[in-house]
N, C-alpha and C positions, 0 to 999 in steps of 0.2 A: 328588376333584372339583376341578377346576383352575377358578381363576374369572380374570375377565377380568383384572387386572392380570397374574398368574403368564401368560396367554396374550398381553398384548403383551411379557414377559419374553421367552417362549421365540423370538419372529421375530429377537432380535437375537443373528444367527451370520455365519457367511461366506457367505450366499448371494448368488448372482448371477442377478438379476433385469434385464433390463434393457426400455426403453420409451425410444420414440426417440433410439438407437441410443447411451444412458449407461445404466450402470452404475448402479441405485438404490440408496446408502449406509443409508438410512434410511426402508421404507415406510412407518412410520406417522407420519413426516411428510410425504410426498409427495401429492399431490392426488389423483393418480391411484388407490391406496391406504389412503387417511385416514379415507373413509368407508365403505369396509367394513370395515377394521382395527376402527376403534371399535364398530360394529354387531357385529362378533362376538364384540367385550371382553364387549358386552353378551348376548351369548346365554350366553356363559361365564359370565356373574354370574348368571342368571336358570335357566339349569340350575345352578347352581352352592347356589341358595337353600332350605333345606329346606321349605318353606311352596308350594313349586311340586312339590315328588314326582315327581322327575328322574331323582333316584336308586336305587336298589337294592343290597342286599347281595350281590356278587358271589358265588359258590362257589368259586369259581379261585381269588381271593385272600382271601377272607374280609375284604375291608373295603367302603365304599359303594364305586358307580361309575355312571356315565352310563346310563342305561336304551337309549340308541342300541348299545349293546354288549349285551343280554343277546341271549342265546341262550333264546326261547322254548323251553318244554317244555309248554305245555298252552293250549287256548284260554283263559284267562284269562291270561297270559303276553303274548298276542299282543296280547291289546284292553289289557291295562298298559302296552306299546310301543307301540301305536297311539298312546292318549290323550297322553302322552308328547312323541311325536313331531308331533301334531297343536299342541302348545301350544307346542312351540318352532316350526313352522315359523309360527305366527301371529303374532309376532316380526317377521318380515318379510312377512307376508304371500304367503307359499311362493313368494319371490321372489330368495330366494339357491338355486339351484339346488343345490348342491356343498356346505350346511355341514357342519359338523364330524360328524352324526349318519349321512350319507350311508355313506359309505366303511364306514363304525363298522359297519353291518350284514354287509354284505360280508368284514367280518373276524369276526363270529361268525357266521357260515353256514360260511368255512374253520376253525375252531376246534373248528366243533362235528362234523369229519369227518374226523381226524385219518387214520383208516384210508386216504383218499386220497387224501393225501399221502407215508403210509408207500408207496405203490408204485412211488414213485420214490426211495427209501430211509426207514429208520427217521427220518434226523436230519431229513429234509424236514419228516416231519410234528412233529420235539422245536421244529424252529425255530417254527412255526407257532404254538405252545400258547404257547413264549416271549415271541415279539412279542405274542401276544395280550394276555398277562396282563401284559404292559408297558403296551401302549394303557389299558385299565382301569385301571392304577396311578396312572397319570401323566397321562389322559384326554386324546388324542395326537389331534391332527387333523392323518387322513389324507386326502390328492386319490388321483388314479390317471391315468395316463394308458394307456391300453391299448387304443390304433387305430394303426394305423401310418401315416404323414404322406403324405398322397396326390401318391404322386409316377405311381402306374402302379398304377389299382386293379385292373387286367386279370388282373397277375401275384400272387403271391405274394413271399415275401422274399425266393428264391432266384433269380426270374425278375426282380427289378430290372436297371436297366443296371449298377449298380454295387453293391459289399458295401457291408452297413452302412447303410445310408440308415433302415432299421427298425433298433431298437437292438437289439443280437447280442452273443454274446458271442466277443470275441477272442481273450480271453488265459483259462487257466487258470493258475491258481500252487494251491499248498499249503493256503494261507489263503484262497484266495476265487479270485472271479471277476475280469476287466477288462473293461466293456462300451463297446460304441461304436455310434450312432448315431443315433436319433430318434424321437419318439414324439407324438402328439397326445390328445388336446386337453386339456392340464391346466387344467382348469376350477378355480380356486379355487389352484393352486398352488403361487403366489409366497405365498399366506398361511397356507401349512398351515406343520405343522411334517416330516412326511414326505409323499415319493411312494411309492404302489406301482405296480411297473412289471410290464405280462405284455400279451397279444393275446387280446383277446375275438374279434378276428376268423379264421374257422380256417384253420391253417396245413397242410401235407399234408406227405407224407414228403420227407427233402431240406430240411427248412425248422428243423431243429433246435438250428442256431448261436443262432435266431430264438425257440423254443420255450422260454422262461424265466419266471419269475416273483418277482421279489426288492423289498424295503422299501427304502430309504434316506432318512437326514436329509434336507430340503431343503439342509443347507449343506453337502452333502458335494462335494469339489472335482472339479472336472471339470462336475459339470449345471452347466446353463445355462441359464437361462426366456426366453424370447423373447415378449412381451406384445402381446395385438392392442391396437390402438390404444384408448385409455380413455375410457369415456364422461364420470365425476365431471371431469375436468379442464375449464376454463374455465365451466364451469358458472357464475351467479350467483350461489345462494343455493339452500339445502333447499326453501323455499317454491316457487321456481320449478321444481324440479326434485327430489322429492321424492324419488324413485326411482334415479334416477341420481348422485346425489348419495351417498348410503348405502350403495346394495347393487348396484354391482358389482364382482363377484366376482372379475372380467376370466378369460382363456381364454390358453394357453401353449400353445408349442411348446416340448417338453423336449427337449434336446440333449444328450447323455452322450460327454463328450472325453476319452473312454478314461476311466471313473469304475471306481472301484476297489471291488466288493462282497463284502464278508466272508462266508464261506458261514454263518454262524450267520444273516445276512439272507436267505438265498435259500430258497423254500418247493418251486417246480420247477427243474428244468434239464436243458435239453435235452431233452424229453419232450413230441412233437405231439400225442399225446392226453390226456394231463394235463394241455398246458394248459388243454383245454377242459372237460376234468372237472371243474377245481377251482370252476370255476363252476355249471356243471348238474345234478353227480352230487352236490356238498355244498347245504348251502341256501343258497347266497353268491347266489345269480340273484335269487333270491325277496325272500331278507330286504333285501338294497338297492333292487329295486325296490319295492318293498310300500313301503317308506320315500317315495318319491319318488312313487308314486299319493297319499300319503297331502299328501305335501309339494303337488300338484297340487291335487289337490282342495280344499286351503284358497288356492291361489291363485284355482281356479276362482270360489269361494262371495264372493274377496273384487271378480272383476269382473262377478259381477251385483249385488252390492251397492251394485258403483260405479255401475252404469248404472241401481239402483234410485234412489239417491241424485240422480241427474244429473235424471232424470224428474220426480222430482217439485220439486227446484231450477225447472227447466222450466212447470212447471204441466200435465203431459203426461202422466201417471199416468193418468187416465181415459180415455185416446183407447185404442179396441180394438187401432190400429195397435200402437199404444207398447205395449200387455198381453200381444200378443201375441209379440213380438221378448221381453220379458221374460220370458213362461211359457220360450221356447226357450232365456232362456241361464239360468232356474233347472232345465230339464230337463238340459243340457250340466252344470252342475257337479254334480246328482244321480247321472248317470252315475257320474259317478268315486266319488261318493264312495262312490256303492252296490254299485258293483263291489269295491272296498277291504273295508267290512263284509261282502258275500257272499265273498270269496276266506278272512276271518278266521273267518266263520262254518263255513263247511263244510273245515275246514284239516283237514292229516289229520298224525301222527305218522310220520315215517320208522323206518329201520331203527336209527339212534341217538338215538330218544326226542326227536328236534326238530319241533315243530309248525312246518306249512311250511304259508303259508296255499295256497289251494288256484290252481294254475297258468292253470287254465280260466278265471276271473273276472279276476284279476289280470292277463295276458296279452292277454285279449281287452280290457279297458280301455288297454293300449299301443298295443295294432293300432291304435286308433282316435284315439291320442292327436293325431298330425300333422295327422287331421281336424277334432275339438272343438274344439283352441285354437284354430286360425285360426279358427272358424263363431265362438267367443263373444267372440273382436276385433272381430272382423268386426261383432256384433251392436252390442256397446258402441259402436263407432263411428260407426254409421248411429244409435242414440240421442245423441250427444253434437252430432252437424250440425257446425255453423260455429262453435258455441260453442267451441272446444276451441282456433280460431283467432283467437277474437275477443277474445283477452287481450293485458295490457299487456306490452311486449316483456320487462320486470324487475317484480320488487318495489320499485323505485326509482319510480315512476311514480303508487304509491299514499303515497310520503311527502316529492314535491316539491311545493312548495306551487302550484307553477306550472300541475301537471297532478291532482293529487292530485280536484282537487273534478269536474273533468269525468271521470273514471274512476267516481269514489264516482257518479255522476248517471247513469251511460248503463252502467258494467257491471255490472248489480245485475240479481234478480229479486224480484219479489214477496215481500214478508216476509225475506230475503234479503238479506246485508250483504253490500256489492262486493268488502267480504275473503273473506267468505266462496265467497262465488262463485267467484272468481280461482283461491280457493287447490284446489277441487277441482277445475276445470277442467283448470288446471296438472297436475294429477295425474291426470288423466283423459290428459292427451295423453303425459304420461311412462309410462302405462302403451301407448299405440295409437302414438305418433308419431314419438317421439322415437332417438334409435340405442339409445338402453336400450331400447325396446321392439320393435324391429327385432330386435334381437340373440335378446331374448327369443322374440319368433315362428318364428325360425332356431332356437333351444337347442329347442324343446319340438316343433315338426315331424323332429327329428332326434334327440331325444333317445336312443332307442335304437335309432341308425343312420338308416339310411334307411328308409323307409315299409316295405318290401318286407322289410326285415330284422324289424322288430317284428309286422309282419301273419304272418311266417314260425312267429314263437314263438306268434304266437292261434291258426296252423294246429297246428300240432304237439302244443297241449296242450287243446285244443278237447274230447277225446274223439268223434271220429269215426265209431270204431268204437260206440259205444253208439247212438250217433242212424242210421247203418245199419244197424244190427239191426232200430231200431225199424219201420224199410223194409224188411227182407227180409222179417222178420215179417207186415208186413202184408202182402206178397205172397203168402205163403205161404198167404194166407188165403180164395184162388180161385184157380180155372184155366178152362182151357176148358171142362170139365166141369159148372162148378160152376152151378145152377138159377138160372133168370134171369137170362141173358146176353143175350136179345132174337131 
């Protein structure tokens, strides 16, 4: 179990991060960087502590490791990575989208399916078990970037204007691969310590330059990060900016300048239907997302809390209006979270003994995902009014002696200290207002793709054919014939 010192150890290699248009020598001293580096020192110390039950004895290696890496075998497996997972993402308040537990699932659902991956040779699926039982040794935070940079979403990789724009492979040698071109959206990135790179999105025949899947360092030469513009920078202080300040993650464009991949790193290659396999046919779909429902849902719970908080700051708890905008955003975060428990409850066992919670529940809480978080913003917002504007421009305001006493006099509530007040306000708008919060309404309407792409996966696993039965059945159950037709 790697704790957070060993994990600001490992950022410092060759990597090439850069943010308005230099080169970052040193993220975890850079502003932009600073405060999520230290936030995630600190998940690394907090799973890292045995008094939290983080851990687990792996089988693979026989010593502890991260419970975001087990490969469920039994509904009790699932609700121990549940709980787990629900205590690290409350840490941040399931507001680092991309941490270190995310991806960790997504490499035990491939692990746990060796078999396909052998079908695109034996050593595909020997690399797999390898890097697996690396990540657990070494407890490896992995990002991914695996959507192609929308240059022409019309096409495919082959129908660009030009090769390469989606990362391909160019070169074959003896030893490995040489890959070249581009990839989105490295969420979390520049602060992992690997990317895995492949296309969730599906590719079709002809597209097999494109059809890959391989691991690498973040400092391996050649990538590139290209960082959207950072919210922590110029910030004032945590106080004012509570959220943005600590936990973002920030979001990358990966660039591969001909990056060179050893075949012990590549899991597929060149294979359009495997790439899609290694996601749907192993549990890699499930167990990352089941992660990230779980990760949602303690974000859910912590913005009706805030808007339970804000109410009664207010004196506005009693008004039916305000009861009922709250019944609807404790109904929005019970969704998820009750979708999460019924997908874990009724999980069923695959063909290689992996408890996969159940697709039906888990799927249909994504479909809906683009809709809940905006409705429970949305809800928070219309509870927080003018309050959220009616703070002082800094923390500086409440410790100059000039301005300090007309602040302390006029922005306060009932029983209610003007620190007080300030500092959830502040947090009320960093969570609705701010470009952290913007970005965040953008991450979770899109999380898995576009609307239309996640409503695709709640059609598919829905069980359709059961609930028309249920309608053919009843049809079957008259006809013209049948007494009492009128």
């Amino acid at each position: 179990m790697k704790n957070g010192r060993q994990y600001l150890e490992s950022l410092h290699d060759e990597r090439y991060v850069y943010v308005d248009g230099e080169r970052i020598e040193d993220l975890s001293k850079h502003p932009a960087f600073r405060g999520i580096i230290q936030t995630l020192a600190l998940l690394y110390d907090y799973a890292a502590d045995p008094a939290n039950e983080l851990s687990y004895l792996a089988p693979e290696t026989g010593a502890p490791a991260n419970k975001a890496f087990l490969i469920p075998r039994s509904v009790d497996d699932l609700k121990d990575r549940r709980l787990a997972l629900t205590r690290l993402a409350g840490r941040t308040a399931g507001l680092v989208g991309r941490s270190p537990d995310h991806v960790a699932g997504f490499l035990a659902g491939f692990a746990s399916a060796p078999d396909v991956f052998a079908r695109g040779g034996a050593q595909f699926a020997e690399n797999v078990g390898r890097f697996y039982r690396k990540a657990l040794a070494e407890d490896i935070f992995v990002s991914y970037t695996i959507v192609p940079p929308q240059v022409d979403r019309s096409k495919t990789a082959q129908g660009q204007e030009e090769a390469f724009l989606q990362v391909g492979v160019c070169t074959e040698r003896d030893d490995g691969i040489v890959v070249r071109g581009a990839q989105m959206l490295g969420t979390g990135a520049a602060v992992s310590n690997y990317l895995f790179v492949s296309c969730i999105v599906p590719l079709k025949p002809g597209d097999e330059d494109y059809a890959l899947s391989f691991v690498l360092p973040i400092g391996t030469p050649g990538l590139k990060l290209y960082c959207r513009p950072p919210y922590a920078v110029g910030k004032s202080s945590v106080f004012d900016y509570p959220l943005s300040t600590r936990f973002d993650e920030s979001d990358a464009l990966a660039v591969f300048d001909d990056v060179f991949v050893p075949w012990e790193n590549a899991f597929v290659y060149r294979d359009v239907e495997l790439t899609r396999a290694q996601f749907h046919e192993t549990a890699a779909h499930v167990l990352g997302n089941t992660q990230a429902q779980i990760r949602l849902s303690v974000k859910m719970k912590f913005i009706a809390g805030l808007a339970r908080k804000i109410a009664a700051t207010n004196r506005t708890e009693q008004i039916p209006s305000v009861q009922e905008k709250l019944a609807d955003l404790g109904s929005l975060a019970a969704i998820v979270e009750g979708m999460v428990l019924a997908s874990e409850a009724s999980s069923s066992l695959d063909r290689n003994g992996v408890a996969r919670p159940n697709p039906r529940f888990l799927y249909a809480v994504m479909g809906l995902q683009a809709e809940l978080y905006p409705r429970a913003i949305g809800l928070l917002r219309e509870l927080a009014g003018g309050g959220v504007l009616q703070v002082p421009s800094s923390y500086k305001e409440l410790l100059n002696p000039e301005t300090a006493a007309d602040i302390k006099r006029y922005v306060r509530s009932t029983g209610v200290p003007s620190e007080e007040r300030i500092k959830l306000f502040r947090l009320a708008w960093d969570m609705i207002g701010s470009e952290f919060a913007g970005r965040h309404q953008q991450y979770e309407m899109f999380y898995a793709g576009a609307p239309y792409v996640a409503k695709g996966y709640a059609y598919r696993n829905y069980r359709y054919d059961e609930v028309v039965a249920m309608v053919d059945e009843f049809l079957a159950g008259y006809d013209l014939q049948t007494e009492g037709r009128g």
